[in-house]
Structures are given as structure tokens and as C-alpha cells.
Phi, psi and omega in degrees: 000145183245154194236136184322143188292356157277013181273338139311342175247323187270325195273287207280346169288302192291347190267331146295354185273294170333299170327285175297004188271345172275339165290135175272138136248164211203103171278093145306139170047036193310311199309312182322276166278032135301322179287318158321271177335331215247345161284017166071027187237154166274148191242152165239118180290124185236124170220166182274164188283358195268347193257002186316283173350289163269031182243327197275319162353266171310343176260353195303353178246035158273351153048040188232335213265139195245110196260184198227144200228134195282159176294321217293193162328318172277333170261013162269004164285289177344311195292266202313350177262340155251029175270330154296001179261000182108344188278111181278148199248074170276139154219155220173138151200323158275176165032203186310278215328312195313315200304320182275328160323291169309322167305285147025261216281332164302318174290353155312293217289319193259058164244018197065013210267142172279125068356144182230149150182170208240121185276017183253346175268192009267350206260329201091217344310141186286146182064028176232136164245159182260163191276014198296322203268000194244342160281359174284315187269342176321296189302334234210011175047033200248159157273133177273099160241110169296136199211174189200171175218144187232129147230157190257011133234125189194148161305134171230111176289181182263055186278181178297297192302344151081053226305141174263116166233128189316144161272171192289156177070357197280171186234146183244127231235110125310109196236098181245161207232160182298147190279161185220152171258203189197090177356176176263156135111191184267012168256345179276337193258325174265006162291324185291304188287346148302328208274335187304294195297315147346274144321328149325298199296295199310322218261347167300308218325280193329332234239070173263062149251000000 
């Protein structure tokens, strides 16, 4: 049964909101965005999609941030459980809609505006990237900051992405890795999407789940 998609809101706030109040988080590499921010460049936050939950949390109170969001169900629970936190919403993830979603979220970026998006959704394969998010910050002269989440207790539902949720008391490991820009031409998105997958891979390690 699915339950409507104002149920992100109505529902999904107070019970993540209980939930997290009870989560330690614990910040790596902070300094990394902080440095992002502060280079008048749009920075795009890159994360696996399995980590939305305590990630989409942990920022709600930059209250800046514009995700790039799948059409389907899931993402109108995503829509409706963060507009109330301040987040702007494009959604696109295929065909034309994608194509105009990615422009989108370039003119988010190169307005100087901070962005998110999980190069691994909304379909997988999980933990593999695609160049879609590294031809984006390209078009958009943006910085690429790669982040992760951890917690060292936690549910992983059997959606593909083996979506992660912090258990009550867990401490929760917020990972931000150094930001990058991303060369010119197609030798620049495919060296930024190797060095991307890199960074992925690193801020993982800990996480063998």
C-alpha cells in the first residue's frame, strides 16, 4: 500500500523528527564545505541515494539547498517531506524531463546557489556513477563536493539502494571529501567522474554495509 504523498509531510516529519533527535552526529571534513561555500562558485553536494534520509536532515538548516528529484512516488514523498525545511525541489531523472531538470539545476548552480543530487538514482545500479552530475557542474562552472553518512547502527530497508536508516541512539558520521572543479571538453567529465567515483569509494570505506 503506498501512502499519499502529503504523508512526507504530515506523517514523515515528526517521525523523522523524533527519530533524529536522538542521533549523535559526528562531522568529518566540515572544513571542506565550509571551503566550498565560501568560493562564490556553486558547490553540488554528491551523494549515494541510499544516504538521503540522514543527509537531507542533517542540512535542513542551510535551508539553500535545490535537489534534483525523480518524478515518480518516491519522489513526491522527498518533495513533500523537504519543503518544509527550505529545499528547493527540480524533478527529472530520465528522457526529456531529465534533460530539462539538468539544465535546471545548472542555472540553480551557475547562479552561484548550492545543489544536491545522488548520481547513483532514482533506479541504480547502487554506489556506481554516472557522468550525469559531473556534466552538470561542468555546464555550470560549479564545484563538485562529495559527502556520505554513516551510522554504526542502523535499518537498511530491501529497496535496491538498501536505503539507510539511523537506528534511535546511533551516532551518525556525516563525511565531506575535498571539492573539485571539473575540466573542460569530454576528457574533463571523464577524468571529474573517475576522481568523483574515488571520492565516493573513499567516504564509504567504513560503511560496509
Amino acid at each position: 500500500m503506498r501512502l499519499p504523498a502529503g504523508a512526507g509531510r504530515w506523517l514523515g516529519i515528526p517521525a523523522v523528527a523524533a527519530l533524529a533527535a536522538t542521533w549523535r552526529v559526528r562531522v568529518v571534513g566540515g572544513e571542506f564545505e565550509t571551503a566550498a561555500r565560501a568560493s562564490g562558485r556553486g558547490v553540488l553536494y554528491t551523494i549515494w541515494h541510499e544516504t538521503l534520509l540522514p543527509l537531507v536532515w542533517h542540512h535542513r538548516t542551510r535551508r539553500d539547498l535545490t535537489m534534483l528529484v525523480s518524478p515518480g512516488i518516491d519522489g513526491d514523498y522527498l518533495e513533500a517531506f523537504s519543503l518544509p525545511f527550505g529545499y528547493g525541489v527540480i524533478r527529472g531523472a530520465t528522457g526529456q524531463a531529465g534533460v530539462a531538470a539538468a539544465r535546471a539545476l545548472a542555472d540553480v548552480l551557475a547562479a552561484g546557489r548550492p545543489a544536491a543530487i545522488a548520481p547513483d538514482g532514482p533506479l541504480g545500479p547502487r554506489r556506481t556513477v554516472t557522468p550525469g552530475a559531473v556534466t552538470i557542474a561542468q555546464r555550470a562552472d560549479a564545484l563538485i563536493l562529495p559527502l556520505h553518512a554513516t551510522a554504526d547502527r542502523a535499518w537498511r530497508a530491501g529497496s535496491w539502494d538498501r536505503f539507510l536508516i539511523p537506528k534511535p541512539g546511533s551516532v551518525v558520521t556525516v563525511r565531506y571529501a575535498e571539492p573539485f572543479a571539473v575540466g573542460a571538453g569530454s576528457s574533463g567529465v571523464a577524468t571529474a567522474t573517475a576522481q568523483l567515483a574515488v571520492a565516493l569509494e573513499g567516504l564509504t570505506r567504513e560503511d560496509v554495509a
